[in-house]
N, C-alpha and C positions, 0 to 999 in steps of 0.2 A: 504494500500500500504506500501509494506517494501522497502526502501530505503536503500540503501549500499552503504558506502565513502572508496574508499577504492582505496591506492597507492602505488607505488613502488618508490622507487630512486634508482639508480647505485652510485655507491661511486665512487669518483674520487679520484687519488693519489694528480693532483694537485690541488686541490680544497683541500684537505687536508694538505698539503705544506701552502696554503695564510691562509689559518683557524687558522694556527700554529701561522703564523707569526702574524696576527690581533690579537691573543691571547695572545703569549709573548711577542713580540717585544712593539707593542702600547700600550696595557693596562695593561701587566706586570701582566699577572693572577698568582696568588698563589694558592696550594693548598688550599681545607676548604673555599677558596671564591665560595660567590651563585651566579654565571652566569649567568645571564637571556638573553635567543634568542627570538626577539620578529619578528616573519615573517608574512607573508600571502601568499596566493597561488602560487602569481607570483614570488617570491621568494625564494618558499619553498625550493628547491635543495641548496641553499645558507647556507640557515639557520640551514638544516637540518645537513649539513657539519659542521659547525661553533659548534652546537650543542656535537654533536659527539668529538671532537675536545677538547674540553671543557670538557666530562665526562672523554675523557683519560688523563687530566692533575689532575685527584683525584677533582674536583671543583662539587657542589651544583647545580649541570648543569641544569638548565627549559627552554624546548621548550615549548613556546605558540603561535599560528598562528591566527593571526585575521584575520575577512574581508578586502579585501582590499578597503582603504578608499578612498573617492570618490576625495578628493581636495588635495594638498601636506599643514599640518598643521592640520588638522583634527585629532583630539583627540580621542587616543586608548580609548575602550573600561573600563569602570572605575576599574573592577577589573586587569587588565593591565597596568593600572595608578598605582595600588595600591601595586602589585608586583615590576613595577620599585622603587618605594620609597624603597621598601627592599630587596634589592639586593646592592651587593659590585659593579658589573661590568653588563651592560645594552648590547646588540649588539641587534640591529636594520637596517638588511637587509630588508625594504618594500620598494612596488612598491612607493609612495608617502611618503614624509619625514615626520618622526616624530620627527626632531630637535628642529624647534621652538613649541612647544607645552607646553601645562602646565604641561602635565605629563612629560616632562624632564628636564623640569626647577624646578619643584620639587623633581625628581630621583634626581640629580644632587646638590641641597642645601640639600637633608640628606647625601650627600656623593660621592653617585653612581658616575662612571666612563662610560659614555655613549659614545659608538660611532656608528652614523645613517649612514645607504650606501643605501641612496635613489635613487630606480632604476638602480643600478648597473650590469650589466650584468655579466656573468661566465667567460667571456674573459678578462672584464676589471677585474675582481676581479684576475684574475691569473697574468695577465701583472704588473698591476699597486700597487700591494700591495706588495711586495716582495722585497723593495728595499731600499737604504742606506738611512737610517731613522735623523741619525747624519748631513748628508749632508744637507739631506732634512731641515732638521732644523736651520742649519745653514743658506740656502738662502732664506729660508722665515725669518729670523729675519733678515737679511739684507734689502729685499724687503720691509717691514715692518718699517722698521727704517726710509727708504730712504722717504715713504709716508708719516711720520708724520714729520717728516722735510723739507718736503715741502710746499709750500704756493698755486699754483696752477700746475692744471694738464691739458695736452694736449694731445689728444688720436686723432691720424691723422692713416689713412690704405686706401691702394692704393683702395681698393674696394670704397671710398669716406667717411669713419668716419671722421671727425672732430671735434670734441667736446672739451670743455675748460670748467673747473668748478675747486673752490676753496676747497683747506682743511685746511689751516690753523688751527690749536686749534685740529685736530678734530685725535682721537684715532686709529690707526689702531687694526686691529686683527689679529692674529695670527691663523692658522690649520695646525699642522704640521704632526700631525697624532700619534703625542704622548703623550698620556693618562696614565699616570701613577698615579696622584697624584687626592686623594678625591677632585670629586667635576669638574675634567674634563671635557670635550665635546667636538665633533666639528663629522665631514664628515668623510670618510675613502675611498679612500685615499687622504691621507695628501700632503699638499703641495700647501698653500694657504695664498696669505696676501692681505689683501682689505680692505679700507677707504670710509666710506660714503660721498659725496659732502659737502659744506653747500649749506642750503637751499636757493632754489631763484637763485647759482650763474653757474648752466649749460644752457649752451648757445651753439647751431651745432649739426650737424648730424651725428646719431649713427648707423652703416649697419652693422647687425647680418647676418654671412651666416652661422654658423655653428650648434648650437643648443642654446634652450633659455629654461630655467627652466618652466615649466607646460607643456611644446610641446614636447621638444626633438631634434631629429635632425631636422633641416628646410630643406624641399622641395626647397623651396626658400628662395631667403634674402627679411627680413624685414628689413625697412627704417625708423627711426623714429628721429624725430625731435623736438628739446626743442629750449624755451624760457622762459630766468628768473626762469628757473628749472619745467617748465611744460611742456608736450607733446602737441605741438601742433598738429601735424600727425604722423603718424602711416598706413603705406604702406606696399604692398608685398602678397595679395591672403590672402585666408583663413587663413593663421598662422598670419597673422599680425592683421586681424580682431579679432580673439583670444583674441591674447594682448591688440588692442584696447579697446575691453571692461573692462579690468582690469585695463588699464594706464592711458585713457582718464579725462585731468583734472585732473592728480595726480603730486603733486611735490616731484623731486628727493628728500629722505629724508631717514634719518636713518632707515633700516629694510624694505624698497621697495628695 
C-alpha cells in the first residue's frame, strides 16, 4: 500500500501582517538568525505562515511539524528538543503547550528566544497580536508590581467567586510579549502578570465560566472550592469532572 501526505494552505495577507509582527516587534528577528517553527497539524496554517514570514526576513528559517501531543507539557520529540537548543529564536504554535517542558527550558538556558501560542486560533492570532507592545508592557509591570506588594488577595464576581489567599514574599511574573533579549520566554500574546498563593493560605469559592486550560471554553461553569489551599469540591458536569481528576487533593502551589 502507497500512502500519500499531501497538502495545501492559502496564504493569508493577514496572517502575514501578525507573522511580521511576532517576528519583529516581540523577538526582534535579525537577519543570519536560525528560526525555528515548531507546529503540528492542528496548527499547521499558523506555523506555516510564521515560517514563510521568517524566510523573507533573510533568517535560517526551519519548519518542523510534530505529532500533536496528547497532554499540554509533553515533550517534543528528542531530535526537536535538540534543534530548539540551536537555534537563536524558537516559535511554537501547537495545539498543547510546549512552554513548560524540558526542551525549552533548555532552548532557553543556551540562549534561544522562545515564544509558545498554545492552541491559539487564526482569529485570535490576527486580533490579539498586532498591538501597542510598549503599552502592553507598561500595564503589566504595573499589575505586577501592585501583586508583589501586596500581602493578601480577594477575588469576589457577581457569578459567586470568592476567594482570599496570601502572597506576601512571593514573586510575580511578568508576559508581556516581549522577547528580545537571550534567554526569553513566555505565551504570545503578551499581556500577563500572575502571582502564585502561599501554600495552605486559599480559602472560598472559585466559579470559572469562561474557559480553563486543558478544556477550553466551558459548556458550563465549574464550581470549585478550597480549604487551607486544597480543593475540597469540584462541581459543574463533565468539564469539572475533568479537573477533578487532576485537582483532587492538590494544594494551591507554585506551577499548578
Amino acid at each position: 500500500m502507497k500512502l500519500q501526505y499531501m497538502y495545501t494552505i492559502d496564504i493569508s495577507e493577514e496572517l502575514l501582517r501578525a507573522s511580521d509582527t511576532v517576528l519583529r516587534k516581540c523577538l526582534g528577528v535579525r537577519p543570519g538568525e536560525t528560526v525555528l517553527v515548531v507546529t503540528d497539524e492542528l496548527l499547521r496554517k499558523l506555523g506555516f505562515h510564521l515560517w514563510i514570514k521568517a524566510l523573507n526576513l533573510d533568517t535560517e528559517a526551519i519548519y518542523l511539524e510534530i505529532k500533536p501531543r496528547r497532554v499540554h507539557g509533553e515533550e517534543p520529540p528528542k531530535p526537536v528538543a535538540e534543534a530548539m537548543k540551536s537555534s537563536s529564536v524558537v516559535i511554537a504554535p501547537t495545539s498543547k503547550f510546549l512552554t513548560h517542558t524540558i526542551a525549552r527550558k533548555e532552548a532557553t538556558e543556551r540562549g534561544a528566544r522562545v515564544a509558545t501560542m498554545p492552541g491559539i486560533t487564526e482569529d485570535a492570532f490576527i486580533r490579539t497580536v498586532d498591538i501597542d507592545y510598549e503599552y502592553i508592557s507598561r500595564l503589566t509591570e504595573a499589575v505586577a508590581r501592585m501583586l508583589e506588594n501586596g500581602v493578601e488577595v480577594r477575588v469576589v464576581t457577581e457569578l459567586g467567586s470568592d476567594l482570599i489567599f496570601r502572597v506576601e514574599g512571593r514573586k510575580a511574573r511578568r508576559s508581556t510579549g516581549i522577547l528580545v533579549n537571550p534567554g526569553d520566554w513566555g505565551n504570545l500574546p503578551g499581556g500577563e502578570a500572575y502571582i502564585a498563593p502561599i501554600e495552605g493560605t486559599a480559602n472560598g469559592t472559585v466559579v470559572i465560566d469562561g474557559s480553563m486550560a486543558g478544556i477550553g471554553v466551558l459548556k458550563e461553569p465549574v464550581r470549585m472550592v478550597f480549604k487551607d489551599g486544597i480543593a475540597t469540591s469540584i462541581e459543574g458536569g463533565k468539564e469539572a469532572e475533568m479537573r477533578g481528576n487532576c485537582y483532587s487533593d492538590i494544594m494551591l502551589k507554585p506551577g499548578t
